[in-house]
N, C-alpha and C positions, 0 to 999 in steps of 0.2 A: 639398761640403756633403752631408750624411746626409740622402738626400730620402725625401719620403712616399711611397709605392711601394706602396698600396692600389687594388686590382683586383679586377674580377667579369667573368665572362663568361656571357653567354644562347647561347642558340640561336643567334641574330642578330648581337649584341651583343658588343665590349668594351668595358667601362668603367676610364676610366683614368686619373690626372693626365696632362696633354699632358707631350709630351717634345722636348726641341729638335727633334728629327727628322722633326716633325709639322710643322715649318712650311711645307711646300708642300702634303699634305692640306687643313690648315686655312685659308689660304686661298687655295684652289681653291675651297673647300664656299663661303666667303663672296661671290668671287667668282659664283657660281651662281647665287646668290641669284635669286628670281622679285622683280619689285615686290615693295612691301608690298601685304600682302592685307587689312591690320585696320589701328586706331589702336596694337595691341599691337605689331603686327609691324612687325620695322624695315625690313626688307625688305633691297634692295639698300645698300650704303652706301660711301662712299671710304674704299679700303684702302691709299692712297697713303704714308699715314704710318707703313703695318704691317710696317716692313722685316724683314728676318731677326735683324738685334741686337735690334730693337723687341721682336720676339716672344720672342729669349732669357729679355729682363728682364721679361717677363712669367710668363714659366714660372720663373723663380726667383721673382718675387713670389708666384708660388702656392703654393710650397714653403713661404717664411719661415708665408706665414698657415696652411697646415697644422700649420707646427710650432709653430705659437706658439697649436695650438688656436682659431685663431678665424676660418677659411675652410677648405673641401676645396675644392678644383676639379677637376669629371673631365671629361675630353672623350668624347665617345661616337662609338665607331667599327666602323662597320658591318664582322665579322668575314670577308668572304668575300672583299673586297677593300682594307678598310682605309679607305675615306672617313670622311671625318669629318661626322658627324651635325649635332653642336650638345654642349651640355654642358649637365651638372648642377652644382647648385655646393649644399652645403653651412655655413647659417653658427652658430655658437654664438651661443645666445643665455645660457644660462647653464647651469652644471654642477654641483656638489657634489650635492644632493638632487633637484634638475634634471633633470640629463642632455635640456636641452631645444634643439632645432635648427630651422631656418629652413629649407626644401629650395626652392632656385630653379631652373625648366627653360627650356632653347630650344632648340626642332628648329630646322635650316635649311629654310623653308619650302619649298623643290623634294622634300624628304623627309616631310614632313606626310602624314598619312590612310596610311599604312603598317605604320601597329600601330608605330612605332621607338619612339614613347614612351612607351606602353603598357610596351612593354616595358620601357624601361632605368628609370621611375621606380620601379616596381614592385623591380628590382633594385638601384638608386640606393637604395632605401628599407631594404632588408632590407643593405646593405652599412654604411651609418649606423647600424642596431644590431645586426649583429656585428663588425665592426670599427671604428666609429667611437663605439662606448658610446654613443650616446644612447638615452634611454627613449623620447623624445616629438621627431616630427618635424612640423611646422606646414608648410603653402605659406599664402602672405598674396595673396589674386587679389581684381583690380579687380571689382569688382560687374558690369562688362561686356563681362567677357573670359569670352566663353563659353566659347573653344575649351579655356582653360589648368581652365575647369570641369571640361569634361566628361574632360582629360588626368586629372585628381585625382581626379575622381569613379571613374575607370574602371580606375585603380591602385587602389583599393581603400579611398582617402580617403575620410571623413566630415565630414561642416559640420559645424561646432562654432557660431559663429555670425556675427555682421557685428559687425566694427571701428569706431563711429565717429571720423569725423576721426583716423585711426590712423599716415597715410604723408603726409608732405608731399612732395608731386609736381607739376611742371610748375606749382609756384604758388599752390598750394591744397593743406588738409589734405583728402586723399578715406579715403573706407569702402573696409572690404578683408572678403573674404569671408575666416572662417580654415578651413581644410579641416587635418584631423590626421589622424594614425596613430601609435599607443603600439605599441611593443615587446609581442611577445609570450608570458609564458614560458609 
């Protein structure tokens, strides 16, 4: 397969679609995991099911939805040694006059309060518009997930305004903050 192979690197930072060879990085990171610290965060979780084929066909699923245009997925991986962070994922929501995207984040919360996602969405953000053509990139956050606030607010995101009854979740239509950032020429 001709895979998507879009990359950025920080200071700190590589950003990158995982690669088969990620799968003991990856999870190790989930393994790690502290509790959950919020109703956002998942915390710990069973990785029982996460075998090495399981994780193949994951990273080929992530390729098909890149190339069919309607998912990126990067994994974020701390440059000095290679851990794996958490990932960004990227989703279209519409293109021709458009060029309009979804941006979703998760640290592994043992990596939380580190500046890691500060940084990568910041760079997650500016790799969506020069190599992924979007004009306008949205985050959709629960009205009481402060922490994924102040992640959006501190990348350089602005409130655009409140969604109602916008995401059906866990049962219920709930309000979603929309934070954006346009492309800038």
């Amino acid at each position: 397969m001709n895979g998507f192979h879009s990359r950025s690197e920080t200071e700190w930072l590589v950003i990158r679609p995982l690669a088969k060879q990620d799968y003991s990085n990856w999870l190790h990171a989930f393994e790690a995991r502290h509790p959950s610290q919020s109703k956002h965060d998942q915390g710990r979780r069973d990785m029982s099911e996460c075998t090495e084929e399981w994780f193949e066909r994951l990273v080929d699923r992530h390729q098909e939805l890149a190339l069919d245009d309607k998912a990126y997925i990067f994994g974020l991986f701390r440059k000095a040694d290679g851990a794996h962070l958490g990932m960004i994922d990227f989703s279209t929501l519409a293109r021709d006059e458009f060029q309009w995207g979804r941006i979703g984040y998760s640290i592994h919360n043992q990596y939380w309060r580190k500046g890691y996602g500060r940084e990568a969405v910041i760079e997650a953000i500016h790799l969506a518009f020069s190599d992924l053509n979007f004009h306008r990139i949205e985050a959709h956050i629960n009205l009481d997930n402060e922490l994924s606030v102040k992640l959006a607010e501190s990348a350089g995101m602005q409130l655009e305004c409140t969604r109602n009854a916008f995401l059906y979740e866990h049962g219920e239509w709930t309000d979603h903050l929309i934070y954006y950032r346009n492309a800038l020429f």
